[in-house]
N, C-alpha and C positions, 0 to 999 in steps of 0.2 A: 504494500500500500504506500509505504514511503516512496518508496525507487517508483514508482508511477506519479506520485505526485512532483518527485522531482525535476523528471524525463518534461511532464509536462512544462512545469517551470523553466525549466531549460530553454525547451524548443520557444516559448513565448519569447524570453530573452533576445534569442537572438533574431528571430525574427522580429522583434517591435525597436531592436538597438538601431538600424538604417534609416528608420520612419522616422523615431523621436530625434536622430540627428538631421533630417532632412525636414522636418515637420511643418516650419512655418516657410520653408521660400515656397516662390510661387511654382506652379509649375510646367508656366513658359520660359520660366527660369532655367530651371535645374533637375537637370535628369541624372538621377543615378548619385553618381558622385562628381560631378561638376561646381557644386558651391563648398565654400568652407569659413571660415572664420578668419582672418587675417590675425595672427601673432608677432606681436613685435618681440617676442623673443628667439622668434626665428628669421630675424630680422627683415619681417615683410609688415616695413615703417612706411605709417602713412602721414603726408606733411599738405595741409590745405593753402593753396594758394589764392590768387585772386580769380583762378579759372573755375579751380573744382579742386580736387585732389591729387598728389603725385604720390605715385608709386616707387619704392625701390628699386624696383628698376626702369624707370623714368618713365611707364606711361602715364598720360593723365584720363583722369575720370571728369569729365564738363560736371558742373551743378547742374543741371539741367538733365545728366541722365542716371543720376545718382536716386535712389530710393530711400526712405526712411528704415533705419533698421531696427527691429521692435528688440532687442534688447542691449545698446548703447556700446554695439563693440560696430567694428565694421567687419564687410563681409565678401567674398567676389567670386562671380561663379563664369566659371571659364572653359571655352570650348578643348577638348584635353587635347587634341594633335596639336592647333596651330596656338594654344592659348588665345584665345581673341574674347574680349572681355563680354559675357552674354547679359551681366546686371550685376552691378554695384551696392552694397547698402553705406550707408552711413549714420551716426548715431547721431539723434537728434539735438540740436543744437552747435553742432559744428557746420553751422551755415550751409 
């Protein structure tokens, strides 16, 4: 009865771990695993300019195609062959 109820526990785990991480982008966004969360501890710094955002490695994000990101980190979900930037979030109040 245990080992059954664990199995079951299990299998939910991992199946609902890709969802809850994927959960709120939209999903003309982001398929699969094309969005993530920007860490600046893995040195992917974001610095706002007067256009929009610049990336670490120099692309910029316009304001104008930047999305609000409901929980105050930023975020970028990117086509995986050529990286080309598919939506951006930004946390509220960085202009």
């Amino acid at each position: 009865m245990i080992f059954k109820r664990w199995t079951i526990f299990a299998a939910a785990c991992l199946l609902a771990g890709p969802a809850l991480a994927h959960g709120w982008y939209p999903f003309w966004c982001c398929d699969d695993h094309d969005c993530r969360e920007l860490v600046e501890g893995r040195g992917e710094t974001v610095t706002e300019t007067a256009e929009g955002w610049r990336l670490w490695d120099g692309r910029l994000i316009e304001r104008e195609f930047a999305k609000m990101s409901p929980d105050a980190r930023f975020h970028i979900c990117e086509e995986p062959t050529t990286r080309a930037i598919i939506c951006f979030f930004a946390p509220q109040g960085s202009s």
